[in-house]
C-alpha positions in Angstrom: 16.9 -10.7 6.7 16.3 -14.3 7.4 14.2 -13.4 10.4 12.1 -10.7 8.6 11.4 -13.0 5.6 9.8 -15.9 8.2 7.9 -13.2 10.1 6.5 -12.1 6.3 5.3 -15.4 5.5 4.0 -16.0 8.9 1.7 -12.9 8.9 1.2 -12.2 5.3 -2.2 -14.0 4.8 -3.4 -12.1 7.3 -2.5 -8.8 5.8 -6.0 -7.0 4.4 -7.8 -4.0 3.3 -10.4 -2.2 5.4 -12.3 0.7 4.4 -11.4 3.3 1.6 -12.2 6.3 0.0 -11.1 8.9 -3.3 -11.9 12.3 -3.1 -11.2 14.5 -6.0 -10.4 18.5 -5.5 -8.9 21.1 -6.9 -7.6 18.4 -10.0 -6.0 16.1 -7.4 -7.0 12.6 -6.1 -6.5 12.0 -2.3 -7.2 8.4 -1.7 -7.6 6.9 1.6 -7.3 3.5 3.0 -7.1 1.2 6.1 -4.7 -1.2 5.9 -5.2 -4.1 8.7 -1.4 -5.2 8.9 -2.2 -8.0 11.2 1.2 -8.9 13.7 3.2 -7.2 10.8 5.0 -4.3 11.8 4.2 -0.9 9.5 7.3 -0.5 8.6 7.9 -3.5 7.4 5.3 -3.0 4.6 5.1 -0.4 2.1 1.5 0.6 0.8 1.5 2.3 -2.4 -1.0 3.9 -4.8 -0.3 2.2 -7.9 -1.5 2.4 -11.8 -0.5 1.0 -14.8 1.7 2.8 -17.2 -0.5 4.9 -20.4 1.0 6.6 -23.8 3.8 4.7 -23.6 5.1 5.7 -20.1 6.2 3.6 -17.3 3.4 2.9 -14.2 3.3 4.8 -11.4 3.8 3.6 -8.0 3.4 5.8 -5.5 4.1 5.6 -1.8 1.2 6.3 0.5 1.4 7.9 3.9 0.8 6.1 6.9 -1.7 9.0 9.0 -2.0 7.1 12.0 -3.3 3.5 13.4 -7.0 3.4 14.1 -7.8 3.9 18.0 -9.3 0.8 19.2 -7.6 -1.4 16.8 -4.5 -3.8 16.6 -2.4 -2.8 13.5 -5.0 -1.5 11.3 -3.5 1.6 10.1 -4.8 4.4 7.2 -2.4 5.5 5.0 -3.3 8.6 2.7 -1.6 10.0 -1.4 -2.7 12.8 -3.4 -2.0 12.7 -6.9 -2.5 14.8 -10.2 -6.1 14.4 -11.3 -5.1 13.7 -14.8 -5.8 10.3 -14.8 -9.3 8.7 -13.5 -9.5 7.3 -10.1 -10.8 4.3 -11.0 -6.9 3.7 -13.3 -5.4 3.5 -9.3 -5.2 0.9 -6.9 -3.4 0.7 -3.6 -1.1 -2.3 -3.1 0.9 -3.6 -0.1 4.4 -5.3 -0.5 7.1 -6.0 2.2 9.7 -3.9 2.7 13.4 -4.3 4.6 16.2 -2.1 3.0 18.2 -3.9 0.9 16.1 -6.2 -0.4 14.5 -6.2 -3.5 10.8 -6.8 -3.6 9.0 -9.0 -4.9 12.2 -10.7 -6.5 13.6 -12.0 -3.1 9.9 -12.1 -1.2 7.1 -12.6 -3.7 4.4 -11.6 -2.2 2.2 -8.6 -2.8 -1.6 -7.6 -1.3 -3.7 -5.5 -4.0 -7.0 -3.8 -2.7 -8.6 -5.3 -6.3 
């Protein structure tokens, strides 16, 4: 864990957004983004669609899936999630934390990327 937290903080300055996209069909949102994970390994991150919580419910945080890195590139991976179109686009952002099972994030490694 020790060694995973130092490569975290190393790297996670680094860590930014590229490109993205919302596409709305058939009442669902698929959003679509490229994640530029620098030396960070994918999965040590988790990228989730994410929204605050509305009539009195908790927010959503949804995992997003990693489709694939981007030929050419070092580490700059798109990651894809479809969700009910009941809520706007515009109520979702994508976020990036660290992951490593069995820790509890942000808690033990405060440190979260949002695209906004």
């Amino acid at each position: 864990m020790a060694d995973w937290q130092r490569t975290v903080e190393k790297v996670w300055p680094a860590v930014h957004f590229g490109r993205s996209k919302v596409e709305t069909n058939a009442g669902q949102h698929v959003f679509e983004v490229e994640v530029y994970l620098h030396e960070l390994d994918p999965d040590a991150a988790r990228v989730e669609l994410y929204a605050d919580g509305s009539d009195g419910g908790g927010p959503v945080r949804q995992e997003m899936e990693r489709v694939g890195p981007l030929a050419g590139t070092a580490n700059l991976c798109t990651y894809r999630a479809r969700v009910i179109g009941a809520r706007p686009p515009g109520d979702y952002t994508v976020r990036v934390v660290p992951t490593l099972i069995g820790v509890a994030v942000p808690l033990e490694a405060a440190r979260i990327v949002w695209q906004r």
